[in-house]
C-alpha positions as a Markdown table, in Angstrom:
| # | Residue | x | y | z |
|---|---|---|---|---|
| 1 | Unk | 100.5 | 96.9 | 80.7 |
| 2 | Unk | 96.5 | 96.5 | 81.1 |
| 3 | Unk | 95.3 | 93.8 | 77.8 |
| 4 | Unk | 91.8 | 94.3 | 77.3 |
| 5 | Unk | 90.9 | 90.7 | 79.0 |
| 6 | Unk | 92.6 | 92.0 | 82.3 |
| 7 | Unk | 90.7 | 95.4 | 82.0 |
| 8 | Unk | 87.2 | 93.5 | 81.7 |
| 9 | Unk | 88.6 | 90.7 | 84.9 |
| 10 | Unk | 89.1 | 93.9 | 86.6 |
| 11 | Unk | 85.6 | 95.4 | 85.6 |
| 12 | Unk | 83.6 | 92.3 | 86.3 |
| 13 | Unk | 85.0 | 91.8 | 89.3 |
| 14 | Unk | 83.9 | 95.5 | 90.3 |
| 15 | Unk | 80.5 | 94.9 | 89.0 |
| 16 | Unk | 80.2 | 91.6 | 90.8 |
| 17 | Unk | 80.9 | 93.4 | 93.7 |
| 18 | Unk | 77.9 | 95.6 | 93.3 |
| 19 | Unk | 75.8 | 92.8 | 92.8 |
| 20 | Unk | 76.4 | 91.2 | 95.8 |
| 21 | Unk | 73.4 | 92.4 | 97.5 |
| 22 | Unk | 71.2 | 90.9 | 94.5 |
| 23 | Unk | 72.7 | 87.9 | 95.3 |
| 24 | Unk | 72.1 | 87.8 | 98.9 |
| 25 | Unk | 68.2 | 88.8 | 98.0 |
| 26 | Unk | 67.8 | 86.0 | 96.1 |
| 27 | Unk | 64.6 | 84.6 | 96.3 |
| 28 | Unk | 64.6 | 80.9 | 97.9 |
| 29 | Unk | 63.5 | 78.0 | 96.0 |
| 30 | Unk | 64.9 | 79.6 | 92.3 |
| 31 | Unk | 67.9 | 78.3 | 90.4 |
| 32 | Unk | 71.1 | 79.5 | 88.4 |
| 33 | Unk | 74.4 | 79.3 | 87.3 |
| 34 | Unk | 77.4 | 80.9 | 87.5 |
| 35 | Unk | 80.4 | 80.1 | 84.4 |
| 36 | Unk | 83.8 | 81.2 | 85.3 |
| 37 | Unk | 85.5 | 82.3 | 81.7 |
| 38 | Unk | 88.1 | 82.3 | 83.0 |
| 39 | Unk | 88.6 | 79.1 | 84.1 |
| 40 | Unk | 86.8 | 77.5 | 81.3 |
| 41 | Unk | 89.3 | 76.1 | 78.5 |
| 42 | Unk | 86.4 | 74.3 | 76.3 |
| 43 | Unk | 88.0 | 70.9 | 77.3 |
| 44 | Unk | 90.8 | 71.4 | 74.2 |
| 45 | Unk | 92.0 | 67.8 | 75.2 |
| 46 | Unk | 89.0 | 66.0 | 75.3 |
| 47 | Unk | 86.6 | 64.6 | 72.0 |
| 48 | Unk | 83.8 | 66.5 | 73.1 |
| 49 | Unk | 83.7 | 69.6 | 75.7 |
| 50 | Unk | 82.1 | 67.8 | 79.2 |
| 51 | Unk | 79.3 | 70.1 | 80.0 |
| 52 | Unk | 78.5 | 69.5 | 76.4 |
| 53 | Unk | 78.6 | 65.5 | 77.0 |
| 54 | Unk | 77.0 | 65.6 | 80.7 |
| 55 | Unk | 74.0 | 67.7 | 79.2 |
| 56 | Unk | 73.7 | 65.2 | 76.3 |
| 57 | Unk | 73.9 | 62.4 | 78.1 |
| 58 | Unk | 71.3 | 64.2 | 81.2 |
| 59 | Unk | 68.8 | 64.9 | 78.5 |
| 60 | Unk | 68.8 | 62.0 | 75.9 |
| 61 | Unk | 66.0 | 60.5 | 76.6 |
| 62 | Unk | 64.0 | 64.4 | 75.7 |
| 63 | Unk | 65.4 | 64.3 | 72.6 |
| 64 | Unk | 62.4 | 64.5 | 69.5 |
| 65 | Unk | 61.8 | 61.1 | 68.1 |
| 66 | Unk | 60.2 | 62.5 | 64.1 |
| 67 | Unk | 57.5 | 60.5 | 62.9 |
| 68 | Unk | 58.7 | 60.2 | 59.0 |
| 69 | Unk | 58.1 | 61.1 | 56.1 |
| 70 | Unk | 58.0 | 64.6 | 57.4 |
| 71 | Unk | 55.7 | 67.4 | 56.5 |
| 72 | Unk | 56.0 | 70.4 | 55.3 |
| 73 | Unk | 55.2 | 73.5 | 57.4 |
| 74 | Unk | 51.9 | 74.9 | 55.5 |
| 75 | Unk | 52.6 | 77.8 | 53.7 |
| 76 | Unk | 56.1 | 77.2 | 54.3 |
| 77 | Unk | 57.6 | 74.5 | 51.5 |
| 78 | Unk | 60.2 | 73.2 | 54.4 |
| 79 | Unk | 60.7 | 71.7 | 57.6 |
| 80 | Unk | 63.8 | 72.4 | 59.7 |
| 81 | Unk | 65.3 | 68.4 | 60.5 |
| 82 | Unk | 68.5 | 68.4 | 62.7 |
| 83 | Unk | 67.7 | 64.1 | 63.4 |
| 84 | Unk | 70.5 | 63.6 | 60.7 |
| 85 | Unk | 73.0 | 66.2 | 62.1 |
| 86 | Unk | 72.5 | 64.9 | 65.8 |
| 87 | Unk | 76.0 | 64.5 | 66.7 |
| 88 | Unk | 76.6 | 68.0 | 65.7 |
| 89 | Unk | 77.8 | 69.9 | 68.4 |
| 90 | Unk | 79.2 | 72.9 | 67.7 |
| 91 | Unk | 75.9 | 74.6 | 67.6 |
| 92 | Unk | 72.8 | 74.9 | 69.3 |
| 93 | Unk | 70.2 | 72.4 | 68.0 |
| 94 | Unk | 67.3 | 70.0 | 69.3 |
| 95 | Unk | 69.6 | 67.2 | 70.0 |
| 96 | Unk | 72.7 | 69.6 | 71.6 |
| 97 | Unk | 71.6 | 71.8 | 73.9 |
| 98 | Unk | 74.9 | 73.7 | 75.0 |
| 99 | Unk | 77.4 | 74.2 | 73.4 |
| 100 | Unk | 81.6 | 75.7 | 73.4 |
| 101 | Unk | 82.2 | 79.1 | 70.9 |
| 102 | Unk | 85.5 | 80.0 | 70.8 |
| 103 | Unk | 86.5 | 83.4 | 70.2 |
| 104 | Unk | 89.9 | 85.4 | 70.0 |
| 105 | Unk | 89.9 | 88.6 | 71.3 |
| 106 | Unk | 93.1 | 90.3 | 70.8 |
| 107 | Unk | 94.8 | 87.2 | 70.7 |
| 108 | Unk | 93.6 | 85.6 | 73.4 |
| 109 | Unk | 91.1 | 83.0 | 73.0 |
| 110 | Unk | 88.2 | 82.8 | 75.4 |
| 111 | Unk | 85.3 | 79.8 | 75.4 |
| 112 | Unk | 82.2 | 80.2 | 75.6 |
| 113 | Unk | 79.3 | 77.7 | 76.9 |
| 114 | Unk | 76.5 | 78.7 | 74.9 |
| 115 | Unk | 72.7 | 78.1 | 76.4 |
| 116 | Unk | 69.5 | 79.0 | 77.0 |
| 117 | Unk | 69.7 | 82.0 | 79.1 |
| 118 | Unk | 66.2 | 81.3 | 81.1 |
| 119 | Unk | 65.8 | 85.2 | 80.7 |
| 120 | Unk | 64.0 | 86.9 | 83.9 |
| 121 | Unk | 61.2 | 87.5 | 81.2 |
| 122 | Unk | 62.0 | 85.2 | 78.2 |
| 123 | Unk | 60.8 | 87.2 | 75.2 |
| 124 | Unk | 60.1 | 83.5 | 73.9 |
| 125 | Unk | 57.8 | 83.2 | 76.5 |
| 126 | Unk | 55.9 | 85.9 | 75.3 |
| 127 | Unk | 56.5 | 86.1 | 71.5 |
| 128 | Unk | 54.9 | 82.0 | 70.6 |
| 129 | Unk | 51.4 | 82.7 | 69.6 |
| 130 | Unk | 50.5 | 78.9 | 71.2 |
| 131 | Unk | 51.8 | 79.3 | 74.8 |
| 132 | Unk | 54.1 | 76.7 | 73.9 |
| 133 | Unk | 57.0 | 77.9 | 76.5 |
| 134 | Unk | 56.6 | 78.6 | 80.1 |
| 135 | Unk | 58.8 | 79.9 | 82.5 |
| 136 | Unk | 58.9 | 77.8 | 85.8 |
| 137 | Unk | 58.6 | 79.2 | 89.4 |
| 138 | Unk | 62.2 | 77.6 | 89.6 |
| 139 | Unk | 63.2 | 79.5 | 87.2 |
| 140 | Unk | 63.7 | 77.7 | 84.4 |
| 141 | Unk | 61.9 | 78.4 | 80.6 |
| 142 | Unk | 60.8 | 75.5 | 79.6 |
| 143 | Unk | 58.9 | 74.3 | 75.8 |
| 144 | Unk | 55.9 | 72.0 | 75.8 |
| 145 | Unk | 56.7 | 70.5 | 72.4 |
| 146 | Unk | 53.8 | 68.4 | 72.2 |
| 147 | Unk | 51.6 | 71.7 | 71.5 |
| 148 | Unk | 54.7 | 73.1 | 69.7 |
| 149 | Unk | 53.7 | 74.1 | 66.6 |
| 150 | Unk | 57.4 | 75.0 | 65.2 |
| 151 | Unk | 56.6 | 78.4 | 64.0 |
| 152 | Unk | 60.0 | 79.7 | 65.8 |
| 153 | Unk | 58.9 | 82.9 | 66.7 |
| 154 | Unk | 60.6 | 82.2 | 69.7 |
| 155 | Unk | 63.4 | 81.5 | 68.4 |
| 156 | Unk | 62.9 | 85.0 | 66.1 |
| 157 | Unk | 62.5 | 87.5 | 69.4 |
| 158 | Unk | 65.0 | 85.2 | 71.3 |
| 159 | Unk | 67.8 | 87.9 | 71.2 |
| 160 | Unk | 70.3 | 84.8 | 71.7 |
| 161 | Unk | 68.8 | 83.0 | 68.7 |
| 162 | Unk | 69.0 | 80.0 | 70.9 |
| 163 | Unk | 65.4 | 77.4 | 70.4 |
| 164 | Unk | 65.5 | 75.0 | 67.7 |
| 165 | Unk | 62.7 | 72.9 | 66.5 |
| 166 | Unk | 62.7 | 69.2 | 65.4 |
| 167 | Unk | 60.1 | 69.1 | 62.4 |
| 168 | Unk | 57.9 | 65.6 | 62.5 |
| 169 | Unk | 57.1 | 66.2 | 66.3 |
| 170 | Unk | 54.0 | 67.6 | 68.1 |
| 171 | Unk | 50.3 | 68.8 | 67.3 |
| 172 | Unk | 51.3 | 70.1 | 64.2 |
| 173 | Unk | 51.2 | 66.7 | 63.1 |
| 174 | Unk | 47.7 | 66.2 | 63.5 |
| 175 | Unk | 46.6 | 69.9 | 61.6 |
| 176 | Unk | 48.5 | 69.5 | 58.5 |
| 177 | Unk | 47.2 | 69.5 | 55.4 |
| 178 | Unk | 46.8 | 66.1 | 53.7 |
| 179 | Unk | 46.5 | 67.6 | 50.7 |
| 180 | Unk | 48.9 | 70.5 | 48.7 |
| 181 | Unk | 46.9 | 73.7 | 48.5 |
């Protein structure tokens, strides 16, 4: 009997054969990954999934230090501030920058590392009014947070939902209004 996971093994395979060519075009000198699914099994035994914990531990010292107490995003009456939650990691957040979903699909679980995609044209890239994010001749999109204003209109036309924002970082510190309006 054909499940619906072996029917979609099957189909991406066939796809993957199609892109082969792609892949052998690939332009020198640009980066990417690859996540086998199916081999993937969200580290069950472990405290925290690895990839999670290697890209914590690679990118630690990048993590936003706030400057306190933190302002208010003028209009807005809030800040986002994920400092407190940073051991969270079941979601995507400035201090956890990948991390497992698991999903059942007709009972079968499947994990999911969840990232920035570093879209061949980010949308984020395009949608921050400050020219805050980049994308990188390797590839890569990248955000300047120190002229980060934390508007998250990237993270509004990001169709993954994926960048966060740390409030009490950046040049948004030195605009705000001293004074409520």
């Amino acid at each position: 009997m054909l499940t619906r996971r072996s029917f979609f093994k099957v189909s991406a395979g066939l796809l993957g054969l199609l892109a082969i060519p792609k892949v052998v075009e690939a332009k020198p000198g640009k980066y990417a990954t690859l996540i086998d699914l199916t081999k993937c099994d969200g580290c069950k035994d472990e405290p925290i999934p690895l990839c999670v914990k290697a890209c914590r531990e690679e990118n630690s010292h990048r993590f936003p230090v706030p400057k306190r107490p933190i302002p208010d995003y003028w209009p807005r009456k809030f800040h986002e501030d994920w400092e407190p939650k940073k051991d969270k990691i079941d979601t995507l957040t400035p201090y956890n920058w990948i991390f497992v979903q698991k999903v059942d699909v007709d009972g079968e679980t499947i994990y999911i590392p969840r990232r920035c995609m570093h879209c061949d044209n980010p949308p984020c890239v395009r949608g921050c009014p400050f020219g805050a994010l980049s994308k990188q001749p390797e590839g890569n999109t990248v955000i300047d947070h120190s002229i980060c204003f934390g508007g998250a209109k990237c993270r509004d036309v990001c169709p993954w939902g994926i960048p966060q924002r740390q409030a009490g970082v950046g040049m948004y510190l030195k605009l705000v209004p001293r004074h409520p309006l």
